[in-house]
C-alpha positions in Angstrom: 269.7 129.5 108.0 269.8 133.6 108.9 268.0 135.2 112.0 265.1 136.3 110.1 264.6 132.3 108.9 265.6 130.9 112.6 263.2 133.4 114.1 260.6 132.2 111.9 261.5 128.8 113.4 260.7 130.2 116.8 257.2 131.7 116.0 255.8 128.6 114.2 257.5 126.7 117.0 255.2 128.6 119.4 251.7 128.9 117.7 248.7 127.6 120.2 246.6 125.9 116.8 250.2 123.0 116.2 250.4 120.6 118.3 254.0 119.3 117.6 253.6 116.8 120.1 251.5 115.1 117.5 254.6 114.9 115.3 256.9 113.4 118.1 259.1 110.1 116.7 257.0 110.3 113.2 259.2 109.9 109.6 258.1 112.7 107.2 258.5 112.4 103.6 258.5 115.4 101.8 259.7 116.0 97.8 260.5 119.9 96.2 262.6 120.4 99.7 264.9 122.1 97.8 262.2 124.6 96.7 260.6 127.8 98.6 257.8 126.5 100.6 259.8 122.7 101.0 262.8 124.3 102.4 261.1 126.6 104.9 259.2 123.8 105.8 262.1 121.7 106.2 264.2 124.1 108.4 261.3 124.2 110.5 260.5 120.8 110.8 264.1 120.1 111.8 264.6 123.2 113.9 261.7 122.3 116.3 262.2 118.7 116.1 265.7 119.3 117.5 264.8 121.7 120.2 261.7 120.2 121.5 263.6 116.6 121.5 260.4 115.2 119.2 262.9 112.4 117.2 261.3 113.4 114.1 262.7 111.9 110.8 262.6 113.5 107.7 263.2 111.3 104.3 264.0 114.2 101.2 263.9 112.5 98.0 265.8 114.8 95.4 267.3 114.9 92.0 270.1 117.2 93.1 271.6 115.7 96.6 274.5 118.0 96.6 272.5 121.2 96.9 270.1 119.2 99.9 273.1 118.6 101.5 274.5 121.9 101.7 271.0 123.4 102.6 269.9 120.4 105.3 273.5 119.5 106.4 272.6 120.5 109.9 269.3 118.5 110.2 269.9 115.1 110.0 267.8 114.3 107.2 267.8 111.4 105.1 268.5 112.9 101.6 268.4 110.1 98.5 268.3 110.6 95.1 265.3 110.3 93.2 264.1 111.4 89.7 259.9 112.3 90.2 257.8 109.9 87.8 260.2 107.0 88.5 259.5 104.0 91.4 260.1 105.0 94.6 262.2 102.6 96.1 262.4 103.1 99.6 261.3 100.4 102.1 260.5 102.1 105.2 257.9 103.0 107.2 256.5 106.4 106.6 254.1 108.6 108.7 253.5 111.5 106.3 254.1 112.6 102.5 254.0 116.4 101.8 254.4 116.3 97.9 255.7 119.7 96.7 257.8 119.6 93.9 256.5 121.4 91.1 258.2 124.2 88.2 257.0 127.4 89.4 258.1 130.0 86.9 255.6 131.6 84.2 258.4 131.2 81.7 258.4 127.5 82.0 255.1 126.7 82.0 255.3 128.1 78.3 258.1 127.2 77.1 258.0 123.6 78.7 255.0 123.1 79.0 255.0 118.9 78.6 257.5 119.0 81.5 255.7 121.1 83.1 252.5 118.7 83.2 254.7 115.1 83.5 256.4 116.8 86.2 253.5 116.9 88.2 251.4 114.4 87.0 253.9 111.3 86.4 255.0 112.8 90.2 252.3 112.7 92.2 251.6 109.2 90.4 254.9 107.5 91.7 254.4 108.8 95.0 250.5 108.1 95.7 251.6 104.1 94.0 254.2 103.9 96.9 251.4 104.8 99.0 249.1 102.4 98.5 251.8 99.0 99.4 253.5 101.6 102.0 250.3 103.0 104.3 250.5 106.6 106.0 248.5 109.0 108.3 248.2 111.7 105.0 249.2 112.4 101.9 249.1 116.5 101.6 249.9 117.6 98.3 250.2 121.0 97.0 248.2 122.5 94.3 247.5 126.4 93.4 245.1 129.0 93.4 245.3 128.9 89.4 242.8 126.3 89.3 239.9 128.4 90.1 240.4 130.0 86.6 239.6 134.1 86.3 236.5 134.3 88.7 234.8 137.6 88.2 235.7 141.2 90.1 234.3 141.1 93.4 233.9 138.0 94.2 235.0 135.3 97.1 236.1 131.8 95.5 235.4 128.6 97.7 237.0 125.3 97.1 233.9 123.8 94.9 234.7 126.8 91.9 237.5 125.2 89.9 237.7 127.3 86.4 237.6 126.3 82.9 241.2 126.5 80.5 241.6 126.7 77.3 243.7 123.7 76.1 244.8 125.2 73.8 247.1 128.3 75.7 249.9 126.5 76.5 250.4 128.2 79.2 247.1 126.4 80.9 249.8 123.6 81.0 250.5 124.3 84.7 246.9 124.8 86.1 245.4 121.9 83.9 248.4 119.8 85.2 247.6 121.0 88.9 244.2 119.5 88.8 244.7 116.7 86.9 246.9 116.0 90.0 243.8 116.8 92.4 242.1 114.2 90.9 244.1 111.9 90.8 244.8 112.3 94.4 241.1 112.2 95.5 240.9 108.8 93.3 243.2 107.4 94.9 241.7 108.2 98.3 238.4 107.0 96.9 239.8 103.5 95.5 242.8 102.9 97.6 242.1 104.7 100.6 244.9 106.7 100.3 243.9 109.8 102.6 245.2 112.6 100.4 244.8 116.6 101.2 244.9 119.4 98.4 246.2 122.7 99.6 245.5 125.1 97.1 248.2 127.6 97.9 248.2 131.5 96.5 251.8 133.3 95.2 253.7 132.9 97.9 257.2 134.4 99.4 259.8 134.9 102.0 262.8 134.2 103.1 264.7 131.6 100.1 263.9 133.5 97.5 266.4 133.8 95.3 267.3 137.4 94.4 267.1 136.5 90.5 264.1 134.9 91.0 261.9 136.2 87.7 258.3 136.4 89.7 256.3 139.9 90.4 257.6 139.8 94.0 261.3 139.3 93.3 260.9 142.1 90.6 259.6 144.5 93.2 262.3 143.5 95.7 265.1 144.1 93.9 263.9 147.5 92.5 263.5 148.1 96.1 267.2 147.1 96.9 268.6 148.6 94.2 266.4 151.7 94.3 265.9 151.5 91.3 261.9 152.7 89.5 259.6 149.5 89.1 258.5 149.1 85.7 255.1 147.7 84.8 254.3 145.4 81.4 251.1 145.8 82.1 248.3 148.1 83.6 248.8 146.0 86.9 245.3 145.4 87.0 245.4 141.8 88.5 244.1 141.6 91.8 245.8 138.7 94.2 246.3 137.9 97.8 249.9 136.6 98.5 251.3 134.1 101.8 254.3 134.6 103.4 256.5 131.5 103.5 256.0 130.8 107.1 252.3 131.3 107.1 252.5 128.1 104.4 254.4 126.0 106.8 252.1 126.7 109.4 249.3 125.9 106.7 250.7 122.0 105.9 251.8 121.2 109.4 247.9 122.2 110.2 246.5 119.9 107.4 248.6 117.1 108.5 247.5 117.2 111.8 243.7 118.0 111.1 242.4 118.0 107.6 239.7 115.4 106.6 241.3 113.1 103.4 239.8 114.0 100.2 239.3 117.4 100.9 241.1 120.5 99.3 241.6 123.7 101.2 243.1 127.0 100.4 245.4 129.1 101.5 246.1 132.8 101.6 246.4 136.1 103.7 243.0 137.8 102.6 244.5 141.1 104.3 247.2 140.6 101.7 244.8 141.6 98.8 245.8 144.0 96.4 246.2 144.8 92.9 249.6 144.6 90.8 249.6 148.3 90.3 248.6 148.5 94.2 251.7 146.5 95.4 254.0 148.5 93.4 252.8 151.6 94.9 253.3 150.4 98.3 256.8 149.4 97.7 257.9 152.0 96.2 256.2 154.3 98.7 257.0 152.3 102.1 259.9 150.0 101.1 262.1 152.2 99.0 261.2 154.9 101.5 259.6 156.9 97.8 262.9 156.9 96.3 261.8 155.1 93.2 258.5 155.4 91.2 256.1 153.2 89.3 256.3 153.6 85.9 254.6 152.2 82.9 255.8 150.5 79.9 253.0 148.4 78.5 253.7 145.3 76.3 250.7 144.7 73.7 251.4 140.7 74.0 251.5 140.0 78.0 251.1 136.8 77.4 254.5 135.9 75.2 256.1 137.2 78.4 254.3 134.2 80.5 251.9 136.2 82.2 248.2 135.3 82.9 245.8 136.9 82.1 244.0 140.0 83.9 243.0 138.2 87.1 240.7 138.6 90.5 241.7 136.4 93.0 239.5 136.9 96.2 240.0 133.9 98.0 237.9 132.3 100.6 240.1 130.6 103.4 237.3 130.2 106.1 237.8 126.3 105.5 241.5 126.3 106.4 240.5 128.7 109.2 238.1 126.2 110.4 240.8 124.2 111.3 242.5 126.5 113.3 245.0 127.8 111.2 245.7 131.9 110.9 248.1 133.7 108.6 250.1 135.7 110.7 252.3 138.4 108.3 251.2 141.5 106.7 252.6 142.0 102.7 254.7 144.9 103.8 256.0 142.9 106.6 256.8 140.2 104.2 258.3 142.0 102.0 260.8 143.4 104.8 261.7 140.1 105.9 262.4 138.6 102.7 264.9 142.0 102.0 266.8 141.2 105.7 266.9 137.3 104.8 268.6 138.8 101.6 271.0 141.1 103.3 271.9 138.6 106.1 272.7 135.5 104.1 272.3 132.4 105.1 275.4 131.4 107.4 273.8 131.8 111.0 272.5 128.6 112.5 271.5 128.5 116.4 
C-alpha cells in the first residue's frame, strides 16, 4: 500500500456508523480480492484488523495466487487457488462471504459476452452451494447500478425499478448476468436460508486503478497526467453518480454488519452526479489546472466501442443511508487521490 491507500485505512478505521468490534476473531471470505473494490477492501480489512488486535481472518480464493501474494503478503491472509464455477473445497468455518469477482470492462462484456455471464452466474452458484452445508452470518454479493436499465431524465431510481434488456445486444450480457445472480441469491435465501445481501454498486474508483485501465475515469486521469486534451466519442450526455473506492468499503462492511438478508441496496455519492461532458469539463478545468481542453470527436456507432447507451442514472441511496452508512469523498477529491496513489506507488506500508 501508499499513504494515500494507508490513510484511507485510517479514515474507515475511525468512522462512528462501523463497529469493528463486531468483526473481532470472525473469518471473512471474500473472492475478486485481486480487483478494485476487493483489494481496498482487503487492505482495509487487514490494516484495521492488525491495529485494533481484532484476530480477524481472511480466506481469498483466487485464480492467480502469485499476484494475491504480492499484493496481501503483509496481511496474513489465507490465499488458495480457486477457479469461480468450480466446488469450493474448503472445510472451515466461515463468518462472512463478500462475493466480488466479476469482468468489469465494456469491452469484455461484448466481446465475451458467455464469459461474461458464466463468470458470474456459475460463480455466485458454487459459492451460495458451499453456503448452504457451510452456514454464515451473510452472504453480501455485489451487483451494479446497470440493472435498473435507462430510467428516464429526471428521475430518482429505488431498489424495486430493475430495467428491461434487450437479449439480443450482447452487450446486455453483463447487466442480465448481474440479475440473474440477484435472483439467484434471494432464492437461495428464500429456500435455504442463505441470508444473502445485493449491493448494487455505481462506477466506482480510487486508489488500484490501474493507469491503463480503459474506463471513462482512467481516460480522464491520464489526460490529466499527461496534460494532454480529453477527447469525447460521444456528446457526453450520460448522466451518472460515481463512488470512491473507500466510500464502497465502508458500504460492504456496513451491510455485513446491518443489512436485512434478502434485501438489495445501492450505493453511490448522489453529490457525485454529473454528466460525461460535465466530468470532463471539471477535469480539465480543476485537475489539469485548464491546461487541456475537451474536445469532440464523435463516433456514429458508440456502441461497437462497448459503450451503453445514453444513460440517466439518478440514484436513490436513502436505504443504504438508513443503515447508517455516508459516502464521504467528493469526485474532484477522488479524482486527486487516485492521481497521488498513481504518483506514489505502492511500496509504503506502516
Amino acid at each position: 500500500m501508499n499513504r494515500v491507500q494507508i490513510e484511507d485505512c485510517q479514515n474507515i478505521g475511525n468512522l462512528d456508523f462501523i463497529d469493528w468490534n463486531q468483526f473481532k476473531g470472525s473469518t471473512i471470505l471474500i473472492t475478486g480480492s485481486t480487483g478494485l473494490i476487493g483489494s481496498n477492501l482487503v487492505n482495509v480489512i487487514a490494516y484495521n484488523s492488525q491495529k485494533k488486535g481484532l484476530d480477524i481472518k481472511l480466506i481469498l480464493p483466487v485464480r492467480n495466487t502469485g499476484a494475491a501474494m504480492e499484493f496481501f503478503n503483509w496481511t496474513g491472509a489465507e490465499i488458495i487457488h480457486y477457479e469461480l464455477g468450480s466446488e469450493l473445497t474448503i472445510d472451515t468455518s466461515v463468518d462472512y462471504i463478500i462475493n466480488l469477482a466479476s469482468p468489469t470492462s465494456s469491452k469484455f462484456f461484448t466481446e465475451k459476452p458467455v464469459d461474461t455471464m458464466k463468470t458470474n452466474i456459475d460463480g455466485t452458484r458454487s459459492l451460495l452451494d458451499w453456503a448452504v452445508s457451510h452456514p454464515v452470518k451473510k452472504f453480501v454479493s455485489l451487483s451494479t447500478m446497470e440493472v435498473y436499465g435507462f430510467p428516464e431524465k429526471g428521475h430518482k431510481v429505488k431498489e424495486n425499478e430493475l430495467g428491461a434488456f434487450e437479449t439480443m445486444n450482447v452487450r446486455n450480457s453483463y447487466p442480465v448476468a448481474k440479475i440473474a445472480c440477484e435472483c439467484l441469491c434471494n432464492s437461495y435465501y428464500a429456500q435455504y436460508d442463505v441470508p444473502t445481501v445485493i449491493i448494487r454498486a455505481t462506477q466506482t474508483f480510487g486508489p488500484g486503478v490501474k493507469y491503463d485501465d480503459g474506463r471513462v475515469f482512467a481516460q480522464f486521469m491520464r489526460c490529466a497526467v499527461e496534460k494532454k486534451n480529453i477527447v469525447l466519442k460521444s456528446a457526453g450526455l450520460t448522466e451518472r453518480s460515481y463512488l470512491y473506492t473507500a466510500d464502497a468499503v465502508s458500504a460492504i462492511l456496513v451491510s455485513l454488519m446491518k443489512a436485512e438478508p434478502g434485501q438489495a441496496y445501492t450505493v453511490a455519492n448522489p453529490d457525485t452526479y454529473c454528466s460525461i461532458k460535465g466530468m470532463a469539463q471539471m477535469i480539465a478545468d480543476d485537475i489539469a489546472g485548464g491546461e487541456i481542453r475537451v474536445v469532440f470527436d464523435i463516433e456514429k456507432d458508440i456502441e461497437k466501442l462497448g459503450y451503453a447507451g445514453t444513460l440517466f442514472m439518478d440514484l436513490n441511496v436513502e436505504k443504504m443511508e438508513c443503515l447508517g452508512w455516508k459516502p464521504k469523498t467528493s469526485l474532484k477529491e477522488m479524482y486527486i487521490r487516485m492521481i497521488n496513489s498513481h504518483q506514489m506507488g505502492y511500496a509504503v506500508m506502516g
